[in-house]
C-alpha positions as CSV (number, residue, x, y, z in Angstrom):
1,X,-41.3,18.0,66.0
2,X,-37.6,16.9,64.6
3,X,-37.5,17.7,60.8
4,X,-34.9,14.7,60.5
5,X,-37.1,11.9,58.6
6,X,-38.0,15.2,56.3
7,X,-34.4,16.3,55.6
8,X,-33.4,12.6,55.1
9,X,-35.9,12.5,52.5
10,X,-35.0,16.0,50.5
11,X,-32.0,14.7,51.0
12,X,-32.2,11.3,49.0
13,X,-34.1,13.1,46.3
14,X,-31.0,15.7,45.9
15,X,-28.7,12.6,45.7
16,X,-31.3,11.3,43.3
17,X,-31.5,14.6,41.0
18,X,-28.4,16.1,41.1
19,X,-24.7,16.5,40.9
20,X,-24.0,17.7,44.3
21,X,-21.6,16.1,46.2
22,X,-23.9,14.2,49.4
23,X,-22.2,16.9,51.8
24,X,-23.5,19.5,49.6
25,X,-26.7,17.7,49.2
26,X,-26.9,17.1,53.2
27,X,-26.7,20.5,53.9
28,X,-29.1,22.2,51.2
29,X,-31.4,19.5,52.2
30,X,-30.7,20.2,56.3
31,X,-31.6,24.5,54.9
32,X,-34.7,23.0,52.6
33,X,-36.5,21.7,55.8
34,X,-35.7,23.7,58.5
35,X,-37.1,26.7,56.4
36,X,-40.4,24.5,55.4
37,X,-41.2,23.8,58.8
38,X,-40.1,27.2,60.1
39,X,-42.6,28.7,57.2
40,X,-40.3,32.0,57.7
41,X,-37.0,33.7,56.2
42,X,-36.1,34.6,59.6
43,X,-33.0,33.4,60.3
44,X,-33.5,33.0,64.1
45,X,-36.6,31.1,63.5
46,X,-35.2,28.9,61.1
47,X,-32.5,27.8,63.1
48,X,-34.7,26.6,65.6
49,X,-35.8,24.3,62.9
50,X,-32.0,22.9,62.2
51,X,-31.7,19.1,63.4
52,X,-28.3,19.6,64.6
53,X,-27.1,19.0,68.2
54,X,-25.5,22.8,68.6
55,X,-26.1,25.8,69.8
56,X,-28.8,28.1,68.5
57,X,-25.7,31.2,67.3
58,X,-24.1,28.2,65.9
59,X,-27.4,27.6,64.1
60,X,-27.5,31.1,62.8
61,X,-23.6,31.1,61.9
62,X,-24.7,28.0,59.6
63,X,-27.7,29.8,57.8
64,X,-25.3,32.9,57.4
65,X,-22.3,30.6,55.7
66,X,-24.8,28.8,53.8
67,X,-26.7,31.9,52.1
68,X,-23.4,33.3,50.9
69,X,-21.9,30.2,49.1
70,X,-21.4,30.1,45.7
71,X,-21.9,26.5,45.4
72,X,-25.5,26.5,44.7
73,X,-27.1,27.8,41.6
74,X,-30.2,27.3,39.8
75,X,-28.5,25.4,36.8
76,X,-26.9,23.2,39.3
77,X,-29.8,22.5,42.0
78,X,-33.1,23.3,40.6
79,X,-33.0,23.1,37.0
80,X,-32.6,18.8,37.8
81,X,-35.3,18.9,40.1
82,X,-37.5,20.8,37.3
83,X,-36.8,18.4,34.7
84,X,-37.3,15.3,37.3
85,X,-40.4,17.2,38.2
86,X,-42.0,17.7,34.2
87,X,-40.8,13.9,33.2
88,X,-44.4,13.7,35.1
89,X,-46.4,16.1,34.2
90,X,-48.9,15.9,30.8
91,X,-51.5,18.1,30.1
92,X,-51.9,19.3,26.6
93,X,-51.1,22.4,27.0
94,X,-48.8,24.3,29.1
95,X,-49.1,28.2,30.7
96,X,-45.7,29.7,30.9
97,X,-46.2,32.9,32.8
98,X,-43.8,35.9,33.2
99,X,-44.4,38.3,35.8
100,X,-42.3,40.4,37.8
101,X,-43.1,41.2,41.6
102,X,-41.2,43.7,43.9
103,X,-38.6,41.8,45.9
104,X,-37.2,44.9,47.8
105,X,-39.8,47.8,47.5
106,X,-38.7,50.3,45.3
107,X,-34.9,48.6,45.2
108,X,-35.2,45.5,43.4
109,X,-38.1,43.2,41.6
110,X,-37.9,39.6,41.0
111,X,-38.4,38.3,37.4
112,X,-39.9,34.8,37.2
113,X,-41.0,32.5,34.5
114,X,-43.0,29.8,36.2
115,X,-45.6,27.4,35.2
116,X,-49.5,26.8,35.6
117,X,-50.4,24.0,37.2
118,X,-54.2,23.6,39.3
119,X,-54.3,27.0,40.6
120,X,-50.7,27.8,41.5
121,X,-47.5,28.1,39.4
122,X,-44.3,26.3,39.7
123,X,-40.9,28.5,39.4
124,X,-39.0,27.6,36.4
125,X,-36.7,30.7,36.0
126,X,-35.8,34.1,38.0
127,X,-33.8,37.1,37.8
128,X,-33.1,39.7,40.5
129,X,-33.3,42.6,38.7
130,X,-33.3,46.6,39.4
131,X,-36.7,48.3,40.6
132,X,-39.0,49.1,37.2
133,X,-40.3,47.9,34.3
134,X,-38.0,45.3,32.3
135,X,-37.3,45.4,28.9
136,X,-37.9,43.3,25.8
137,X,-34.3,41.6,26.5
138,X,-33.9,40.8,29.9
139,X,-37.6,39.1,29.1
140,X,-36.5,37.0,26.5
141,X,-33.1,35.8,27.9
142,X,-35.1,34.4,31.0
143,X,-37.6,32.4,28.4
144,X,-34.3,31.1,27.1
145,X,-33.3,29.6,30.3
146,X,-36.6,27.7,30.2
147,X,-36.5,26.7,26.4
148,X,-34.5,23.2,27.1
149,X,-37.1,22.1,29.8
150,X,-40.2,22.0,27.3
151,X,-40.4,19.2,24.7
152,X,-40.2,20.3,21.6
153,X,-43.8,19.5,20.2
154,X,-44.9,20.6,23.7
155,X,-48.2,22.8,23.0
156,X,-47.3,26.3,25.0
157,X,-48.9,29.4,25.4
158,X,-46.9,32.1,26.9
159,X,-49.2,35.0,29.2
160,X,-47.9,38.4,30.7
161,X,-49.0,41.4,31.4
162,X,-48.7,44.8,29.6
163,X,-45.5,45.1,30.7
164,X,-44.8,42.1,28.5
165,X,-46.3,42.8,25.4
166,X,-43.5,44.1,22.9
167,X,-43.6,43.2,19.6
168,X,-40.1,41.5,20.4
169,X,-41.4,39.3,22.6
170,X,-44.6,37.8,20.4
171,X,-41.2,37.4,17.3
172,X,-39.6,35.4,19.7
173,X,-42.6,33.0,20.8
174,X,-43.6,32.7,17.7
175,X,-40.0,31.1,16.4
176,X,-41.1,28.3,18.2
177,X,-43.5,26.3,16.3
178,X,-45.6,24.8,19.0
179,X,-45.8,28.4,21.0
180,X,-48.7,30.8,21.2
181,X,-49.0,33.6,23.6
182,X,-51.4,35.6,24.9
183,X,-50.1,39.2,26.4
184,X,-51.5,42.4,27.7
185,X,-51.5,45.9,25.9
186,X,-52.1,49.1,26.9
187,X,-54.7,51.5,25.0
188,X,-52.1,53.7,23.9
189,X,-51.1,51.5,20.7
190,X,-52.3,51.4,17.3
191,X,-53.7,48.6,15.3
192,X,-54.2,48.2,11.5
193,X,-57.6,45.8,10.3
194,X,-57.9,45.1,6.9
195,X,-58.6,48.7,5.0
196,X,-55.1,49.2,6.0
197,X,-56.1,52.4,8.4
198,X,-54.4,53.2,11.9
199,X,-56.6,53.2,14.6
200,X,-55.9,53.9,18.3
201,X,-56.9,50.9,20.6
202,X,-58.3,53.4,23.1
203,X,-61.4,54.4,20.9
204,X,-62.3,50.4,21.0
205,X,-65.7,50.7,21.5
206,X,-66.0,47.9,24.6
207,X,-69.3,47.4,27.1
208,X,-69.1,46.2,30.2
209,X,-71.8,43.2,28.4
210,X,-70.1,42.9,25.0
211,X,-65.9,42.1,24.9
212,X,-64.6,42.8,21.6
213,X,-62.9,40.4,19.2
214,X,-60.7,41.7,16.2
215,X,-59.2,38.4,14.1
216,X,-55.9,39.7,11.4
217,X,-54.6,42.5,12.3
218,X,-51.5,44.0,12.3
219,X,-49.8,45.6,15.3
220,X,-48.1,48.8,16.2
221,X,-46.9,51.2,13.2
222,X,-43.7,50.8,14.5
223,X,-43.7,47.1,13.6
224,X,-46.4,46.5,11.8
225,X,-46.3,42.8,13.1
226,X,-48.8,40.3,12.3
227,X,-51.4,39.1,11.5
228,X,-52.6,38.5,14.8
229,X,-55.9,38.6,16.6
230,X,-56.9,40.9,19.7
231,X,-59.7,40.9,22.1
232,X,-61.1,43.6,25.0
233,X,-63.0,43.4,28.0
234,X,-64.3,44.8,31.3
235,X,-62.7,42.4,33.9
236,X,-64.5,42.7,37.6
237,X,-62.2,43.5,40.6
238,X,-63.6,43.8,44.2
239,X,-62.4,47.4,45.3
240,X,-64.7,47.0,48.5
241,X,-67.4,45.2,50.1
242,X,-70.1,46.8,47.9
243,X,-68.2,48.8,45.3
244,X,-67.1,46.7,42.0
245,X,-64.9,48.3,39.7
246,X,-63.7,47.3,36.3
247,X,-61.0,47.3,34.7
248,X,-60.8,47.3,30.6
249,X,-58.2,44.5,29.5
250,X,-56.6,44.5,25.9
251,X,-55.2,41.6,25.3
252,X,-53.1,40.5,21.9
253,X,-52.8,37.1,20.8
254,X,-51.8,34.4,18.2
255,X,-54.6,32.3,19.3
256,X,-57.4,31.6,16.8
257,X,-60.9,33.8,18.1
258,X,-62.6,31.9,20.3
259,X,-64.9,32.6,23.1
260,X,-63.0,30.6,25.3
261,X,-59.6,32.7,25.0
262,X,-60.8,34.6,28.4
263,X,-60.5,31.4,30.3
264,X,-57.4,30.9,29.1
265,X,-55.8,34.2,29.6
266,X,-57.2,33.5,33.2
267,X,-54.6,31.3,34.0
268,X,-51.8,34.0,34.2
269,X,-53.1,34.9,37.7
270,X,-52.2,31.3,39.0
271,X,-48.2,33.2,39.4
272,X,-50.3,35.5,42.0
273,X,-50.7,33.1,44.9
274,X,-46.7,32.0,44.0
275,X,-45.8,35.7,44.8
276,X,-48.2,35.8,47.9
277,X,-46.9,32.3,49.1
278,X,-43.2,33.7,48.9
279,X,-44.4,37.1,50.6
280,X,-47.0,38.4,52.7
281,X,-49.0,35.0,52.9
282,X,-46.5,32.7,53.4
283,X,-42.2,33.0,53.7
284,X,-42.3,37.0,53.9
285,X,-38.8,37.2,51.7
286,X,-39.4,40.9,51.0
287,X,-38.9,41.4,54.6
288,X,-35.4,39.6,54.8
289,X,-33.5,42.6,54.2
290,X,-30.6,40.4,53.0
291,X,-27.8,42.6,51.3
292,X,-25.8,40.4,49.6
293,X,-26.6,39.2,46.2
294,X,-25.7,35.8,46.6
295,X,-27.7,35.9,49.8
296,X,-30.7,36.6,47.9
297,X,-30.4,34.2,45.1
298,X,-29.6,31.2,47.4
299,X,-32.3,32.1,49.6
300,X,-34.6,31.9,46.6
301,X,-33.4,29.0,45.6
302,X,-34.5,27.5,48.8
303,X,-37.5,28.8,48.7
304,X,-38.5,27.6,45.3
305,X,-37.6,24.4,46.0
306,X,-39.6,24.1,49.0
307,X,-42.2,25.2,47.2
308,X,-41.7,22.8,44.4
309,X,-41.5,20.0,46.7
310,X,-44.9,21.5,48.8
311,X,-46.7,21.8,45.5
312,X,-46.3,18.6,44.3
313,X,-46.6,16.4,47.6
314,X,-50.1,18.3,47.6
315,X,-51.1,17.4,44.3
316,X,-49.8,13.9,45.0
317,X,-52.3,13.4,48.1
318,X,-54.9,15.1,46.6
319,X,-54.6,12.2,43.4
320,X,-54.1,9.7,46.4
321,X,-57.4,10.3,47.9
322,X,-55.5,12.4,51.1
323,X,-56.7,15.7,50.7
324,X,-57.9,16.2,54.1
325,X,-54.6,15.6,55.7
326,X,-53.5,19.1,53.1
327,X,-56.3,20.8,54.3
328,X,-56.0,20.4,58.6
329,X,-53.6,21.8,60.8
330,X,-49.9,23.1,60.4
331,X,-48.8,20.1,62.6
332,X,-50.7,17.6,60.1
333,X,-49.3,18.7,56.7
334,X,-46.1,18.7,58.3
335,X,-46.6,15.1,59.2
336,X,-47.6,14.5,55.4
337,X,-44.6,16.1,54.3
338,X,-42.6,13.7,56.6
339,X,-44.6,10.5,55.3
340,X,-45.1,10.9,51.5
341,X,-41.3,11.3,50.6
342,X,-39.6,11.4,47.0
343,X,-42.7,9.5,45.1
344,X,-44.7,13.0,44.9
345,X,-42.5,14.3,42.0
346,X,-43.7,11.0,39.9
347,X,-47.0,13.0,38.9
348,X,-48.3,16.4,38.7
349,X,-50.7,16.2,36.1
């Protein structure tokens, strides 16, 4: 099927949302389509996909020169689109997540801030950065970049992993009035209760029936930070088709104790299927072996806004009473995507 009435309509909502000059715009958007259709980061495969009357190497030498210009950034392209996007979308509270996922194994790890939103997360921030852990810094500088795409009085709560619960990182959430957070700890920490006595979060007595909920305390003796409130618990994880295993979770958190704060935390696994969707279930980009770094960041530029765009053309036909043409074949989402045009980013709540 020709992806033309598709780029003609990424590419009115470029011209729409951004200050790209309409060649710019007509080529991103002519990249943006061929990729969604081609559901691949192969270049070959992608070209196939470009709605151009040339040759296929031709096609490939335009992916190439495209991926390594610097006139597409994330402040320039997808920051717009974001804010277009979140002019429509209310819900009371909003789940920023920061995770990090390995982009080229044991080379390079993508950092992401992205958002919760009915199961899946929507990109709103990424570094490339080196293979490892990342520290309190890096962390916080890519929650700047989002800080000016959340309303002020905008009810957040911030969820990470253990790899994202310095003390740091809880100062700076907490600067921001309307800001919670809810991060993982290890068991190798120490917490202070009220008698003022260091105890080691690894003697927590927790049962797999009973999580455990400790409100004021302070945190670390390094820092001594709080008062803040903690809670543990066995979480279940399928290691095989007859084998549970559990997993104790700590979890710190400026949250009031509730029994509902589980559920909550529960929505930092909605940046899972984003990372599957980008890799091994969907665009494979940790197989592109792209070398350049410019390369890389264009190409996950595209990607995100594909993904954008997919996410909320979904949620729009699923409000619009359409979900079974989101839930057939390939050929019939693609004809959705063709048909439902720029009025999807009205509405994602």
């Amino acid at each position: 099927m020709s992806n033309s009435h598709l780029e003609n309509h990424i590419f009115k909502l470029f011209c729409q949302t951004t200050e790209l000059r309409p060649v710019q715009s007509e080529r991103l958007a002519t990249v943006c389509s061929a990729v969604l259709l081609a559901g691949t980061t192969q270049l070959s495969l992608v070209a196939r996909r470009i709605a151009r009357p040339i040759s296929q190497p031709s096609r490939v030498i335009f992916l190439e020169r495209f991926l390594l210009s610097p006139l597409f950034s994330q402040e320039v392209v997808y920051r717009p689109l974001v804010q277009h996007t979140l002019a429509g979308y209310h819900a009371p509270v909003w789940h920023l997540i920061i995770d990090r996922s390995p982009l080229v194994p044991h080379v390079l790890d993508l950092l992401m801030v992205s958002l919760a939103s009915h199961r899946r997360a929507i990109p709103l921030a990424w570094q490339v950065v080196t293979f490892g852990c990342t520290s309190a810094e890096s962390q916080i500088a890519l929650l700047r970049q989002v800080e000016g795409l959340i309303p002020t009085s905008q009810p957040v709560v911030v969820h990470g992993d253990t790899e994202f619960g310095s003390v740091p990182l809880m100062q700076f959430v907490c600067q921001h009035p309307a800001w919670d957070f809810i991060l993982g700890q290890t068991k190798h920490t120490y917490y202070q209760l009220g008698d003022w006595q260091w105890r080691y979060l690894g003697d927590l007595q927790v049962t797999h029936r009973q999580p455990r909920y400790l409100a004021d305390i302070f945190w670390t003796k390094e820092h001594g930070y709080g008062p803040l409130n903690l809670f543990a618990f066995y979480k279940p994880r399928q290691n095989g088709p007859t084998s549970p295993r559990y997993d104790l979770c700590y979890c710190t958190t400026s949250l009031p104790i509730a029994h509902t704060l589980r559920q909550v935390g529960h929505r930092r696994w909605s940046t899972e299927p984003l990372f599957r969707d980008f890799k091994s279930a969907g665009w494979h980009i940790d197989q592109s072996a792209l070398q350049q770094a410019d390369c890389r960041e264009n190409l996950l530029l595209v990607l995100s806004l594909n993904y954008l765009w997919a996410t909320a053309t979904g949620r729009w036909l699923c409000k619009s009473g359409r979900r079974g043409e989101i839930d057939g074949k390939k050929s019939d989402i693609t004809v959705c995507f063709v048909s439902v045009g720029i009025g999807s980013f009205i509405s994602m709540s």
